[in-house]
N, C-alpha and C positions, 0 to 999 in steps of 0.2 A: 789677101792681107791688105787692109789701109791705114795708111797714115791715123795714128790717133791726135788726137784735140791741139795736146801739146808737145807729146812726143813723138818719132816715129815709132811707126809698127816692126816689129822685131818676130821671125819665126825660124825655128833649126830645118834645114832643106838636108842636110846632111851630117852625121854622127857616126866615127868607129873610131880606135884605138889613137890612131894618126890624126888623126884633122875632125875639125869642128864647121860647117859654112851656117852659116846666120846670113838673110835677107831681110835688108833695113827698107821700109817704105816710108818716103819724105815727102811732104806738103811742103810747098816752098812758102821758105822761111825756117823751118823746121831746121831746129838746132840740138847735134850732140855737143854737152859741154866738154872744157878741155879733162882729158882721161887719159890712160895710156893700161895697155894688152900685157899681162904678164909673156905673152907668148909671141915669137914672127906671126906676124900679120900679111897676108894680100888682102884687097883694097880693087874691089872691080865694078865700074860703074855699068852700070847694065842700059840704064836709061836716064835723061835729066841732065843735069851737073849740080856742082859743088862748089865753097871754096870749102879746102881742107888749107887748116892752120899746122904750121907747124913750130919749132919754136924757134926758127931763127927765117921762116920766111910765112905766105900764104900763096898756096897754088889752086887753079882752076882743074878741074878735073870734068872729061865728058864720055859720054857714052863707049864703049871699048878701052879704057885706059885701063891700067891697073899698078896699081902703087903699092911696095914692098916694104913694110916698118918694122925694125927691128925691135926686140923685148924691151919692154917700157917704155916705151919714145911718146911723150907727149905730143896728144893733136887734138883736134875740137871738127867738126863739120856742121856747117851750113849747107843747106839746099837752096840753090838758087831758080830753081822751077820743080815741080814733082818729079822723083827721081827715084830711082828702087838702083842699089847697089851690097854686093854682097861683101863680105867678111872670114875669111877665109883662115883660120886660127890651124897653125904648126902647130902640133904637140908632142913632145917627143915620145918615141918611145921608150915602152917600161920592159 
């Protein structure tokens, strides 16, 4: 998977009942705009860094970290050098 032109590249590594993982590949500079997860989120940077916005701060995120968002919580990401980090979607059980 690479980074496309303007967006990052996005692919499902994992899918069942429970959880969703999405792996994002970023070209630095490479920006999600501000959005928010109907679902709990982790947030695990695998390589690179970040800043991840949130809305009442902006934090730096690096390799090994992982940041936990509750349902709907507004945030936006920057890459601040090439960076592949995952997305890790709770979903409850039905």
């Amino acid at each position: 998977m690479e980074p496309r032109e303007k967006r990052p590249g996005a692919s499902i590594v994992h899918e069942d009942e429970t959880t969703k993982i999405v792996a994002f590949e970023f070209g630095e500079g490479q920006e999600l705009p501000d959005h928010a997860a109907f679902h709990p989120v982790l947030i695990q940077i695998l390589r690179g860094s970040v800043d991840f916005g949130l809305p009442d701060r902006t934090i730096q995120l690096g390799p090994g970290e992982i940041l936990h968002l509750t349902p709907q919580l507004r945030h936006w990401v920057r890459a601040l050098e090439p960076t592949t980090l995952t997305v890790t979607m709770l979903l409850p059980r039905e």
